[in-house]
ZAKOLNU-55988 format. One record per residue: residue number from 1; x, y, z of N, C-alpha, C, O in turn. Coordinates in Angstrom, 2 decimals. Layout:
NUM_X_Y_Z_X_Y_Z_X_Y_Z_X_Y_Z
...
This chain:
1_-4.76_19.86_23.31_-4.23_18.52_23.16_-4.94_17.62_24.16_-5.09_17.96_25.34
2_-5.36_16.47_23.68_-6.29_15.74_24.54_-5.08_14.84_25.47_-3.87_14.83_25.24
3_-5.66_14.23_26.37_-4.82_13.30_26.90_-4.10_11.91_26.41_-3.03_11.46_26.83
4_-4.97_11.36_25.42_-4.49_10.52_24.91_-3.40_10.99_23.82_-2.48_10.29_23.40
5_-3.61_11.98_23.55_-2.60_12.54_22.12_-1.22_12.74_23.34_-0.11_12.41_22.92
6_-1.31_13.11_24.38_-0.09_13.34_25.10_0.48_11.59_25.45_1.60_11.21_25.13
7_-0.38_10.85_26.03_0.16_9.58_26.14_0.42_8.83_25.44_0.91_7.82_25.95
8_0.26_8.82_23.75_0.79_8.75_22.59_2.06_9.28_22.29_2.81_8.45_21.77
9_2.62_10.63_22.49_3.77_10.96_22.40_5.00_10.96_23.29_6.15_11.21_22.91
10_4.57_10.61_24.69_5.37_10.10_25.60_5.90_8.66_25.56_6.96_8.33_26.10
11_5.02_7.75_24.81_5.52_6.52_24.31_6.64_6.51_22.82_7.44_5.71_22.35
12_6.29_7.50_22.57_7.39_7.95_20.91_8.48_8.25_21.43_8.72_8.55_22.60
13_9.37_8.14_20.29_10.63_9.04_20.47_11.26_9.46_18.62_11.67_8.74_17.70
14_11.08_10.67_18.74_11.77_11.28_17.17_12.96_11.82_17.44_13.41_12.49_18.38
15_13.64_11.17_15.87_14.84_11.55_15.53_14.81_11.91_14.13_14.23_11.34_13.20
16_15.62_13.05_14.12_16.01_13.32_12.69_17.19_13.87_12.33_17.57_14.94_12.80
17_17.68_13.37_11.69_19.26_13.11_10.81_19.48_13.85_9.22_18.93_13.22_8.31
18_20.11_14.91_8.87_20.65_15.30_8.24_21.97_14.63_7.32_23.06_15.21_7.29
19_21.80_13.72_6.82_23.06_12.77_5.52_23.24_12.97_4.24_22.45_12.89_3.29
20_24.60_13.27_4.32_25.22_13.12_3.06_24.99_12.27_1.80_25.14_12.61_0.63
21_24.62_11.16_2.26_23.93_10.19_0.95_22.74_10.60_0.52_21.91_11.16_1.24
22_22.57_10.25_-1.10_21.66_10.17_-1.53_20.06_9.77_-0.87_19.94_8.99_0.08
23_19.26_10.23_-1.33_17.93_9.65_-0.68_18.23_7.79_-1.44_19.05_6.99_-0.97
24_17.66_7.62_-2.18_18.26_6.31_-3.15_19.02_5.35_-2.57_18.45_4.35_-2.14
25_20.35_5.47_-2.46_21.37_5.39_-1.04_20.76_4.78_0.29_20.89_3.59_0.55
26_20.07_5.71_1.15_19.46_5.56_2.24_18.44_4.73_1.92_18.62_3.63_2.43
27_17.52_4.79_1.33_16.31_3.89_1.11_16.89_2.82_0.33_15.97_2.00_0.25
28_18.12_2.23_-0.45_18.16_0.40_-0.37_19.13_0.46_1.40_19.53_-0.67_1.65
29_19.34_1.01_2.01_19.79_0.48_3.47_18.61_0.26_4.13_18.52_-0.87_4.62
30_17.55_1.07_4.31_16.39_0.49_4.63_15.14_-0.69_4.26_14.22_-1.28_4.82
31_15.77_-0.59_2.96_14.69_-1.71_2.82_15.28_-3.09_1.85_14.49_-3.95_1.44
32_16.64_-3.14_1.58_16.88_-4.53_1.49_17.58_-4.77_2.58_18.50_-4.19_3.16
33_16.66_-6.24_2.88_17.03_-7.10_4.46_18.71_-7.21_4.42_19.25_-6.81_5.46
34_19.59_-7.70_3.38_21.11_-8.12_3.57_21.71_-6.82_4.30_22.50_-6.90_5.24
35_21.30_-5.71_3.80_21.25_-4.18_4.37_20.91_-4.02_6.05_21.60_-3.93_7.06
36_19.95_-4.03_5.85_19.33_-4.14_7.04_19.20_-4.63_8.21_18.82_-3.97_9.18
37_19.55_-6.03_8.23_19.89_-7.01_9.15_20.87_-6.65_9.86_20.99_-6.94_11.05
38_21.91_-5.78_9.01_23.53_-5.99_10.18_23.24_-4.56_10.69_24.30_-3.93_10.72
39_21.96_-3.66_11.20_21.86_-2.60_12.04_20.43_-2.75_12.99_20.26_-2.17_14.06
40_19.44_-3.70_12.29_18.29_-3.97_12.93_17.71_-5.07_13.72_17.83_-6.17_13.20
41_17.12_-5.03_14.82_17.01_-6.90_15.45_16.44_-7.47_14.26_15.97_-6.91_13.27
42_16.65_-9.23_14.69_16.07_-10.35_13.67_15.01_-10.18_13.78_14.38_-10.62_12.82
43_14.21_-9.57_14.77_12.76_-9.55_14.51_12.25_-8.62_14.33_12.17_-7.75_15.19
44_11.64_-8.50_12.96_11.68_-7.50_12.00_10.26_-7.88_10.96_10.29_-9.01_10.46
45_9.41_-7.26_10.73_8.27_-7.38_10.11_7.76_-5.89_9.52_7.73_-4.84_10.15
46_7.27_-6.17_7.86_7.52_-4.87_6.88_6.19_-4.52_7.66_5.90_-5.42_8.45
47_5.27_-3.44_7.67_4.08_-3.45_7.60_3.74_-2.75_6.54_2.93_-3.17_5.71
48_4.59_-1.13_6.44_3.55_-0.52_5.13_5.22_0.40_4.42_6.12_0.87_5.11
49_5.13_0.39_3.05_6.05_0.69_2.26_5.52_2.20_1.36_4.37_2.27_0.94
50_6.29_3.07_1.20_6.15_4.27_0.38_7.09_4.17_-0.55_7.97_5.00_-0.32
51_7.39_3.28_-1.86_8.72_3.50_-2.21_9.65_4.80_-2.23_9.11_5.89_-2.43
52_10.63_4.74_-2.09_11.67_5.87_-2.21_11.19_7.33_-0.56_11.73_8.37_-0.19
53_10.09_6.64_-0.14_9.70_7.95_0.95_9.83_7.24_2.62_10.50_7.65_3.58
54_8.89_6.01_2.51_8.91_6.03_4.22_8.65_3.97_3.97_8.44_3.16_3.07
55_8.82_4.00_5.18_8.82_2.28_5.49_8.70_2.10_7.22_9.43_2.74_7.98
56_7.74_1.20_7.64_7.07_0.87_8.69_7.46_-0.42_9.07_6.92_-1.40_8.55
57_8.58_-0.55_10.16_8.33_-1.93_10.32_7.74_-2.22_11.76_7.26_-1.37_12.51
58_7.87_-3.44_11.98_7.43_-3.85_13.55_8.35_-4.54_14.40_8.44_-5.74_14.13
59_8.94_-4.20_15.19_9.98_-4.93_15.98_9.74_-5.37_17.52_9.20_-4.69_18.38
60_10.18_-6.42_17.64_10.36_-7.42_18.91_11.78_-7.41_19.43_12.71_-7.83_18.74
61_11.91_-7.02_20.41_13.04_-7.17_21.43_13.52_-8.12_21.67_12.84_-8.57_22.59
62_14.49_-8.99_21.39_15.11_-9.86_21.74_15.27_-10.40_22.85_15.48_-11.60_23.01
63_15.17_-9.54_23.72_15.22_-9.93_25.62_14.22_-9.69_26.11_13.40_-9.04_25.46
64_13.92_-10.12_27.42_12.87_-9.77_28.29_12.63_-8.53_28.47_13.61_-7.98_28.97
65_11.81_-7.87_28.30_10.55_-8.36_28.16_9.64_-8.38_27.10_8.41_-8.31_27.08
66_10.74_-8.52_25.96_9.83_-8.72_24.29_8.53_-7.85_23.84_7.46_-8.23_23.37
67_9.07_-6.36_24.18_7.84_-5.49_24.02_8.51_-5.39_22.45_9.64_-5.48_21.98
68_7.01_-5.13_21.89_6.28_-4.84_20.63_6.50_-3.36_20.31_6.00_-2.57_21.11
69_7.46_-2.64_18.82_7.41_-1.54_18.86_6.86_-1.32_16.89_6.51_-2.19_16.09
70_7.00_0.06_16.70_6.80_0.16_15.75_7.82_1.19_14.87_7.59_2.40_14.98
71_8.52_0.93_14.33_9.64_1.87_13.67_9.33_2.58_12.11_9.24_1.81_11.16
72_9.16_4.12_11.88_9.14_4.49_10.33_9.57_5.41_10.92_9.49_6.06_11.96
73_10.64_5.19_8.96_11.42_5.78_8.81_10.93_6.88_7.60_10.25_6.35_6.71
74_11.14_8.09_7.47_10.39_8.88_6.70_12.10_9.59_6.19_13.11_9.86_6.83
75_11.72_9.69_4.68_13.25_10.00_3.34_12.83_11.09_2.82_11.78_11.03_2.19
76_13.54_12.43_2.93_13.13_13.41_2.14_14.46_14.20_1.37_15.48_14.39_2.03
77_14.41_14.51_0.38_15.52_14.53_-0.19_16.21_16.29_0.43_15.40_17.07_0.93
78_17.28_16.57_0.34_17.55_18.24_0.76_18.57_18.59_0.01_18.63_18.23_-1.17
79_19.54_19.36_0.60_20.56_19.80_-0.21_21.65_19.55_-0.22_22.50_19.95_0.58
80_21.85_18.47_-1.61_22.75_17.47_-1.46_22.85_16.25_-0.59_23.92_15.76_-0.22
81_21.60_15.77_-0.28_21.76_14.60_0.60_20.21_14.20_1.63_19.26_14.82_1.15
82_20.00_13.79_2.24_19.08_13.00_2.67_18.71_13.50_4.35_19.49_13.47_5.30
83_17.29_13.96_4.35_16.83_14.22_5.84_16.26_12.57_6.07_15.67_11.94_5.20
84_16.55_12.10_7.29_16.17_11.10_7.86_15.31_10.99_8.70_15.91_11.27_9.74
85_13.96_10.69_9.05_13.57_10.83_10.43_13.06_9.58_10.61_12.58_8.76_9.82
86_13.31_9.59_12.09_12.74_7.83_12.36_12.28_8.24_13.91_12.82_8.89_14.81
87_10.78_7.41_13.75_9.54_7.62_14.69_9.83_6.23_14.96_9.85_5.36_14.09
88_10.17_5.95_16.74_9.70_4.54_17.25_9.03_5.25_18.47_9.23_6.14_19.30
89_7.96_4.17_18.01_6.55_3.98_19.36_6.43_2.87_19.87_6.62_1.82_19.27
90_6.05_2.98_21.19_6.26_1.71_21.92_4.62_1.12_21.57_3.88_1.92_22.15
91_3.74_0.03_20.83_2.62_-0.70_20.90_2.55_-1.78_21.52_1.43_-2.27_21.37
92_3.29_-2.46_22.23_2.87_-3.48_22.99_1.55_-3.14_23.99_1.39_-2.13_24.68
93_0.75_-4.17_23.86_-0.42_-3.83_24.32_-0.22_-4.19_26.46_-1.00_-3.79_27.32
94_0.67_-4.79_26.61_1.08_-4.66_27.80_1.19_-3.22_28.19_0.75_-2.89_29.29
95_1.50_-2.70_27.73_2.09_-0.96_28.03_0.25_-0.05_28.29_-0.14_0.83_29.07
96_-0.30_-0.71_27.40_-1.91_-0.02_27.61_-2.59_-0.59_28.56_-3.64_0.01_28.77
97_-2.43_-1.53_29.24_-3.33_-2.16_30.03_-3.57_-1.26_31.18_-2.61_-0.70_31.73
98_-5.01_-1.06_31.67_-5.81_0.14_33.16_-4.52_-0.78_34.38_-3.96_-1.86_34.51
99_-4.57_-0.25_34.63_-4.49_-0.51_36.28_-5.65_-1.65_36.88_-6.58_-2.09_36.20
100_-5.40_-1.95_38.01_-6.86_-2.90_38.36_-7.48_-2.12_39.21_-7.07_-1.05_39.67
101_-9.17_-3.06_39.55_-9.73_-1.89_39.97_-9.78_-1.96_41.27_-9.51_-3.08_41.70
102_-10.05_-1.11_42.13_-9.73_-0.90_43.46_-10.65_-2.17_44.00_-11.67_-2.50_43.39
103_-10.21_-2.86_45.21_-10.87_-3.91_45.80_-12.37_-3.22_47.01_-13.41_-3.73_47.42
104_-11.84_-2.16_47.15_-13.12_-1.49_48.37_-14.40_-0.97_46.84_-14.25_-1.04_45.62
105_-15.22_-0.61_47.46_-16.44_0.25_46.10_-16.19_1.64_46.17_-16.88_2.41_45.50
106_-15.14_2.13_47.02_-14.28_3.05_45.75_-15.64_4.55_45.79_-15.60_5.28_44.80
107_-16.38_4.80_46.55_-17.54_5.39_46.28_-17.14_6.66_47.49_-16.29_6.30_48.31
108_-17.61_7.94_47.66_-17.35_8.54_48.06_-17.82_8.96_49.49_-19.02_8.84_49.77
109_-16.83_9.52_50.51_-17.38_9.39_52.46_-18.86_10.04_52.64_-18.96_11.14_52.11
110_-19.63_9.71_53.07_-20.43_10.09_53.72_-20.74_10.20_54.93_-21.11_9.17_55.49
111_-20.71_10.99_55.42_-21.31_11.12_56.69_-22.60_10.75_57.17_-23.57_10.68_56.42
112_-22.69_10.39_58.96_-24.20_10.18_59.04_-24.51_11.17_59.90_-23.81_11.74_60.73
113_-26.19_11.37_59.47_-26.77_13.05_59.97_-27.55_12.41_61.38_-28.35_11.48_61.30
114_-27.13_13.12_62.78_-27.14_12.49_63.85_-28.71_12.57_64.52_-28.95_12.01_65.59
């Protein structure tokens, strides 16, 4: 596992839910807004749709400090009812920014040969 694949998943967080409802059921709560609105912030943007399987949106935090995330939800049907899983990752590009760079040149001690 490379490093970035680890600092990718430390920004995630998975959940998955086992429900009694229909897949059908679950997917119009996800994807009509009148639905949707009274469990998700107002700021809310579709990005990519699977009908009846998965849905991607993009969400903004309401408060300070208005980080940028990304929420899908993935629908698979089971027995008698609906596996749920929902992947949020944090993308605000604030969150990626280096560090700054050291003010000295950062270059390594040398000694002097007497």
């Amino acid at each position: 596992m490379s490093e970035s694949d680890t600092q990718d998943r430390t920004k995630q967080l998975v959940f998955a839910y086992q429900l009694d409802a229909p897949p059908e059921k679950v997917w119009r709560a996800l994807s009509i807004p009148a639905f949707r609105e009274r469990w998700l912030p107002a700021q809310v943007e579709a990005l990519s749709t699977v009908p009846g399987q998965e849905v991607r949106y993009r969400l903004t935090e309401e408060e300070p400090p208005f980080l940028e995330s990304i929420v899908t939800f993935e629908l698979a049907p089971n027995e008698g009812g609906t596996e749920l899983r929902i992947i949020h990752r944090l993308t605000d590009a604030r969150l990626s920014e280096q560090p700054p760079a050291p003010a000295n040149s950062n270059q390594p001690l040398m000694l002097r040969a007497a």
